[in-house]
N, C-alpha and C positions, 0 to 999 in steps of 0.2 A: 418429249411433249406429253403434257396429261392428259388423259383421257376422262378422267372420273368425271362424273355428274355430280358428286358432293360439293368438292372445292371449290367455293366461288368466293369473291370479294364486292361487298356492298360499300355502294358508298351513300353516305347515310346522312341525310341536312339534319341538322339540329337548332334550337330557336337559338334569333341572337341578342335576344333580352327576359321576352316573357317566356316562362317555362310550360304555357299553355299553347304554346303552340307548335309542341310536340308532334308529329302525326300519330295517330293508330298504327300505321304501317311500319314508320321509325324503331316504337315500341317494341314489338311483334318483332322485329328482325334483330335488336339488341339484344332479346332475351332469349334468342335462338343460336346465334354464332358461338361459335368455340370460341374466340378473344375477341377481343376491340382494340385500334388501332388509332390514338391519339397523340395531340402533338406536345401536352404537358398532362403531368401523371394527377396535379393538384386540382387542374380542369377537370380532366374526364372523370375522376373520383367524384368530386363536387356534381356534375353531372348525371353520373348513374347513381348517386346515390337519393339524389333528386324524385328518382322513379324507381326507386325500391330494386334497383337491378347490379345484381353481382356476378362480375365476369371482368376475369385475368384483361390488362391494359398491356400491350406494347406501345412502346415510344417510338413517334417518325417524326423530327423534325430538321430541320435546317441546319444542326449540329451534325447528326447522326445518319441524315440523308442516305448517302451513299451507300455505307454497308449495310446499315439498317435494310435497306431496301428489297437487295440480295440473300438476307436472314429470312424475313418475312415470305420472301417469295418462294423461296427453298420449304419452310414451315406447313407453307399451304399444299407445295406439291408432295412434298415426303409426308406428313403427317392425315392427308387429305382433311385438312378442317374447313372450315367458314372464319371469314375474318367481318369486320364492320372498319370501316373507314370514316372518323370523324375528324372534325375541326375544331378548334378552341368555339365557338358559335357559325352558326347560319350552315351555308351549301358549300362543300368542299372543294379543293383547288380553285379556289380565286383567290390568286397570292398565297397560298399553303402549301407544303409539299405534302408529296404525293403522286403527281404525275406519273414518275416514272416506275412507281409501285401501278398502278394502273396498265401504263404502255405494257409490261414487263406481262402481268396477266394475260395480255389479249395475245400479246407472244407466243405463252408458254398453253395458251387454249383454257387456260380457266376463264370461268366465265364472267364478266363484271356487270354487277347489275346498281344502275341510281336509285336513290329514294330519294324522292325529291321531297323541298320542305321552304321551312323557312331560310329566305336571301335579305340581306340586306340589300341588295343592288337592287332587286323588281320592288322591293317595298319604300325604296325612294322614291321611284320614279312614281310606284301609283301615287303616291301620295303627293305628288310633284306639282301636277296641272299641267305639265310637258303632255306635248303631243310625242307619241311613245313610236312613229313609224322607224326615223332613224337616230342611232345613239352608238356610239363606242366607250367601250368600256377600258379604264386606260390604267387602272390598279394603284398602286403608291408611286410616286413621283421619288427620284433619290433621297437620301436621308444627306447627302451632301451639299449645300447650298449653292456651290458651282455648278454643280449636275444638274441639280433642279433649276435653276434660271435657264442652262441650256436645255431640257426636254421642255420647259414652259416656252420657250422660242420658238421650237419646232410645233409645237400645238396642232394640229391643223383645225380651224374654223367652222366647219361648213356638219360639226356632227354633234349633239348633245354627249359633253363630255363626263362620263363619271370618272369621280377620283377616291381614294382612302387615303386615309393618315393616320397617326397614332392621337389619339386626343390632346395629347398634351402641342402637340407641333401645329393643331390649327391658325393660331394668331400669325405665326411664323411663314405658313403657308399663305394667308390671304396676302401677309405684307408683300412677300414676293410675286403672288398674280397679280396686286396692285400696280408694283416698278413694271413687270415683263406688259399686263394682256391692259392697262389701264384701267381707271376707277369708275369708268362704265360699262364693264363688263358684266351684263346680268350672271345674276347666279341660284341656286337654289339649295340650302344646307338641311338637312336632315338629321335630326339632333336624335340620338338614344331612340330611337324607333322600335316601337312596340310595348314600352315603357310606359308607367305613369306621367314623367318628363316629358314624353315622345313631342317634339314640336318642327317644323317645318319656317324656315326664314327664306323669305325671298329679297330680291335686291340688288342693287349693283355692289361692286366688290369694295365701294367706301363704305356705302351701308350697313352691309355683310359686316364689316369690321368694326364698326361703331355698336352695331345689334350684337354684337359677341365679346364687347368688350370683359364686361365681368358673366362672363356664362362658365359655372363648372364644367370643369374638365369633365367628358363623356364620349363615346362613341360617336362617330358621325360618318356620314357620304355628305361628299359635297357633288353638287353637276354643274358644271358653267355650260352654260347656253350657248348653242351656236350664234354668231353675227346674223344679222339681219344685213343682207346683201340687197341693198335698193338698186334694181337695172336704172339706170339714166338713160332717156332718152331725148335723143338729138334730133331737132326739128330745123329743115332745110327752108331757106327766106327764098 
């Protein structure tokens, strides 16, 4: 188990469009760690080179997961360094690996510290008009069209749902919540946020789809609205 006070692992939000909205803090810990830990080498180059900052990239991703994992962790406790944990954009592990580069620290007693930042998931919603008390966050839906019609079945109703996708799959996406949730399903799409583009479409999911017909491919969170559950009430003669 380690003991040292040095080795610790940040995990570090990064914008996920404008490059101003970086934190101070973000900065400051980039430019301190012994390496950085990114899920593509083209990104995080592009990235730190951004903000004038140079330091050694290891690769963690969804290829490499596994061993990777056990490298890095090994790295931190033999070499006692500092590592930073980023993601292609926004606040880390939501749908990124990494996790169990994390689990594995809190393990081994190193210590993990957040720096929090820019999300795209809280930057939908303020910019929503959604009442923000309850919401589940429900990440990408299958990339397999069987699978998706079955988790779109299961949905459950009663919680404002956020979703991701890859930009290019959104048309594909509305068609199928159209057949599963129907074409009155309110919804709320958040296009390239933070952006010059940055724009917000509200609607039901015919609208949604009519309003996105020819819209460039870009980033987005989509939320579908809970139902609006009307009590009936039964009056005795």
């Amino acid at each position: 188990m380690s003991t040292s006070s040095k080795n610790k692992l940040f995990v570090v939000a990064t914008p996920i469009g404008n490059p101003d909205d970086i934190t101070l803090r973000a900065l400051y810990v980039l430019k301190q760690v012994d390496f950085i830990i990114c899920e593509e080498y083209k990104v995080g180059r592009r990235l730190l080179k951004s903000y004038n900052i140079k330091k050694p990239l290891e690769l963690l991703n969804e290829h490499n997961e596994k061993e990777q994992t056990q490298s890095l962790l090994m790295r931190l406790i033999e070499s006692n360094e500092t590592a930073a944990l980023i993601s292609d954009a926004g606040t880390p592990l939501f749908a990124d690996p990494g996790n169990n580069l994390v689990k594995k620290c809190h393990e081994y007693n190193i210590r993990v510290i957040p720096v929090p930042g820019a999300s795209s998931l809280l930057a939908a919603l303020m910019g929503s008009g959604l009442k923000m008390d309850k919401f589940l966050y429900y990440g990408f839906l299958p990339a397999n069209k069987d699978n998706r019609i079955k988790e779109l079945k299961r949905m459950p109703e009663n919680f404002d749902i956020i979703l991701l996708e890859t930009p290019y799959r959104l048309k594909q996406l509305l068609r199928d919540m159209v057949k599963i949730l129907g074409e009155k399903r309110k919804v709320v799409l958040a296009y390239k946020l933070t952006l010059p583009e940055e724009k917000f479409f509200h609607g039901n999911l015919k609208e949604l789809t009519i309003m996105t017909e020819d819209l460039p491919k870009g980033e987005f969170v989509l939320i579908l609205e809970k139902r609006n559950f009307h009590k009936r009430t039964k009056y005795r003669k």
